[in-house]
C-alpha positions in Angstrom: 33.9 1.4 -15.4 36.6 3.4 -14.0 39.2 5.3 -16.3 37.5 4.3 -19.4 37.4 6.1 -22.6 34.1 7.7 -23.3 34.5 7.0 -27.6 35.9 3.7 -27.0 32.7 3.1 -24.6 30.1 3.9 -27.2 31.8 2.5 -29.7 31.9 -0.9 -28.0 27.2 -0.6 -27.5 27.0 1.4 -30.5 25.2 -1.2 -32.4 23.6 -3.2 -29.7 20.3 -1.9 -28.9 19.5 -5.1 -27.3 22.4 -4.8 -24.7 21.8 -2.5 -21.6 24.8 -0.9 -20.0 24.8 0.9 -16.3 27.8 2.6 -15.5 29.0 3.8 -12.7 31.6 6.5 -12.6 32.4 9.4 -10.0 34.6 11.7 -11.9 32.4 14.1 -13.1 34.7 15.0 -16.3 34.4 11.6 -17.4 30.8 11.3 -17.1 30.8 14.6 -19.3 32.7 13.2 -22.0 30.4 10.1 -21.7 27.2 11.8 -22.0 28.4 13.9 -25.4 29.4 10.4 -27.3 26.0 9.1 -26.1 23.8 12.0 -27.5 25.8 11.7 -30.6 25.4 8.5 -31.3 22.0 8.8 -30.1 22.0 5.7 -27.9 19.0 4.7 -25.8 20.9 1.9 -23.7 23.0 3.4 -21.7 22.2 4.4 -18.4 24.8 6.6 -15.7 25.2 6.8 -12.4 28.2 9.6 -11.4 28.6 8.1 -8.0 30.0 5.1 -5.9 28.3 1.8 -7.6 28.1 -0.4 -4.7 24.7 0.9 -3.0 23.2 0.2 -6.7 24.3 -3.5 -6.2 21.9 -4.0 -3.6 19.1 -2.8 -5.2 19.3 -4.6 -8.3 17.5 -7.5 -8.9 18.8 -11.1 -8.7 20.5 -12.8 -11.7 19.7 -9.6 -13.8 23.0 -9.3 -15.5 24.9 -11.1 -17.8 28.5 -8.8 -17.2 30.3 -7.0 -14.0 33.1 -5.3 -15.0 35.1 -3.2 -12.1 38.0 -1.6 -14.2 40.7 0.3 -12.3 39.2 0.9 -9.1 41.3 2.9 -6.4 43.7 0.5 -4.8 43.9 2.5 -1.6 47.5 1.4 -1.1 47.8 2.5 2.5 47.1 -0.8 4.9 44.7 0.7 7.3 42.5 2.1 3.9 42.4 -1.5 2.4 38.9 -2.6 3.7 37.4 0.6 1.4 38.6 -1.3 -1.5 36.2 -2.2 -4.0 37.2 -5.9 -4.7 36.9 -7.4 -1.6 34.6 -10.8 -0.7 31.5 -8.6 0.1 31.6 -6.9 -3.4 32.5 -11.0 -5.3 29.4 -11.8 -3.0 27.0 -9.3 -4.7 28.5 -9.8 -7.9 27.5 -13.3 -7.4 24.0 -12.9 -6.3 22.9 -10.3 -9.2 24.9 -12.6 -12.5 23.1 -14.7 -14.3 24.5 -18.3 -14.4 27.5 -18.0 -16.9 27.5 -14.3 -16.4 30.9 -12.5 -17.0 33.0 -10.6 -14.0 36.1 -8.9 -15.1 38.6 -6.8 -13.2 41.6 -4.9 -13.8 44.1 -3.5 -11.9 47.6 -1.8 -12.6 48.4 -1.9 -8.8 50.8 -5.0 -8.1 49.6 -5.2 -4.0 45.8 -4.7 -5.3 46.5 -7.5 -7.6 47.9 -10.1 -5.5 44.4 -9.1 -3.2 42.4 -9.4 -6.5 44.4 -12.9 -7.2 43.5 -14.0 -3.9 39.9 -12.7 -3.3 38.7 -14.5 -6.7 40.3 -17.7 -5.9 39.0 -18.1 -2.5 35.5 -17.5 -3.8 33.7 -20.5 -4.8 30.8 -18.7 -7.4 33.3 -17.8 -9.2 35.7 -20.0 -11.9 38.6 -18.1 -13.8 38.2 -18.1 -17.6 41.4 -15.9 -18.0 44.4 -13.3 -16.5 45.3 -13.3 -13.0 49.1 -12.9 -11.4 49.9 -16.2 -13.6 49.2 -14.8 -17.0 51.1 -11.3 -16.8 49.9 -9.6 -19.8 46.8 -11.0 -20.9 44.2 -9.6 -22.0 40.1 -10.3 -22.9 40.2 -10.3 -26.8 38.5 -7.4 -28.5 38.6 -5.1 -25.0 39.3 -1.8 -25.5 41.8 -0.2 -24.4 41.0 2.9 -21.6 43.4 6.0 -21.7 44.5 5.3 -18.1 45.5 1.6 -19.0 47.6 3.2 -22.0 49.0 5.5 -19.4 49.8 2.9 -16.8 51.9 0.8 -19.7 53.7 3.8 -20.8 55.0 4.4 -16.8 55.8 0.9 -16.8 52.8 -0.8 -14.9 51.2 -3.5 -16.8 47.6 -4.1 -15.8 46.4 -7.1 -14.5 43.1 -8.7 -15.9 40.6 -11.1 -14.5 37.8 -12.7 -16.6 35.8 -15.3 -13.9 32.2 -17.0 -14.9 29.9 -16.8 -12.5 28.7 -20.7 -11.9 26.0 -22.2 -9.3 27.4 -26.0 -9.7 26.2 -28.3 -7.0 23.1 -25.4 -6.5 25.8 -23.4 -4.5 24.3 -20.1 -4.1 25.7 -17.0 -1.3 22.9 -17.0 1.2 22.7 -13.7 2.2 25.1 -10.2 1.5 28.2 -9.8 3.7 27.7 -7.0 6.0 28.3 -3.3 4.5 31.4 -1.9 4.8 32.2 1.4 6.0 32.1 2.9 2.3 28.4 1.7 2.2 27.4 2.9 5.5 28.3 6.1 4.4 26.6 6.2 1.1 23.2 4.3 2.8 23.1 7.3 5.7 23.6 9.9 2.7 20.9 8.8 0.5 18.7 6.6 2.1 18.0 2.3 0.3 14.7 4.3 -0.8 16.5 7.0 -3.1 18.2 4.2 -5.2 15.3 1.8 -5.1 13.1 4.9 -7.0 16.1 6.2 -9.3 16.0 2.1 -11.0 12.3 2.1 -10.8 12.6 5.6 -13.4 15.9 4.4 -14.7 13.9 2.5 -17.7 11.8 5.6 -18.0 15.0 6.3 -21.2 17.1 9.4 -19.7 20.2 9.1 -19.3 22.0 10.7 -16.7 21.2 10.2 -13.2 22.0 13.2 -10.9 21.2 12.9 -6.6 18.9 15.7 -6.9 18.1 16.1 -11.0 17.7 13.8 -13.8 19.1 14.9 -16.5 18.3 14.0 -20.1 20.9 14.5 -23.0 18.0 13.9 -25.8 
């Protein structure tokens, strides 16, 4: 979750020890402010990764989540960036492999060229079936979401964000057969740290602490 507010985050599991939440969030202030409301509220289901979340996609295991939400990513407006976008078909295709059948993907965007992308990435994707938003429905909402300080921001400067609530559904048995290939975001991350890294950071991430660090874990407790 990109942008989102760290009280408004705890607030929303606070309460829900049976729900697991694995964010994913690069700005290291954020993930400071994160960490602070989670030891308060002395939460044991929360789980954070300060870093890219797209190499943890491919290590997770099939069908193993009931909600995707990508909130705010950078829209790299520039044309010759636009393939390090996050939303893109190889990210839907992931998405699709690790939902559960009825499973929840949601995506926001305040950037009008990253949402007509967005409009036409989801539609084109046959997983997927929109529930709610898109370029049709200009200022809806998904009831009871809270509101991040950087989608306040972006309505006060005139840029209403565009939401996109899809269901993950397998139909006629239509599954994706295999992962598009990496992009060059993920080639980068995979010559970095290695498949092996994340694939032993999960295998400790239900140990209970709760930050994740590349060389250090962390624990708030």
């Amino acid at each position: 979750n990109h942008h989102a507010r760290a009280d408004q985050r705890v607030q929303e599991f606070n309460g829900r020890a049976k729900v697991g939440l694995i964010g994913c969030e690069p700005y290291e202030g954020g993930v400071g402010s994160l960490l602070k409301h989670v030891a308060s509220a002395k939460l044991a289901n929360v789980r954070i990764l300060p870093d890219d979340g797209r190499p943890l996609l491919e290590v997770l295991a099939d069908a193993s989540l009931a909600r995707v939400f990508i909130l705010f990513p950078d829209p790299w407006p520039k044309k010759r960036h636009h393939r390090r976008r996050l939303v893109a078909p190889s990210t839907l295709d992931r998405c699709a492999r690790l939902l559960a059948d009825g499973g929840i993907l949601r995506l926001a965007t305040d950037d009008p060229a990253y949402a007509q992308a967005m409009d036409e990435v989801t539609a084109a994707h046959t997983s997927f079936r929109r529930l709610g938003g898109g370029l049709d429905r200009a200022g809806w909402r998904p009831d009871q979401a809270p509101q991040s300080r950087y989608e306040a921001k972006a309505l006060t400067a005139g840029r209403p964000p565009v939401f996109f609530e899809l269901e993950r559904f397998r139909g006629r048995d239509l599954e994706v057969a295999a992962l598009a290939a990496p992009g060059e975001m993920d080639r980068n991350h995979a010559n970095r740290i290695g498949a092996g890294w994340w694939r032993a950071r999960i295998q400790e991430w239900a140990a209970g602490p709760f930050f994740c660090g590349r060389d250090s874990w962390l624990s708030t407790a």
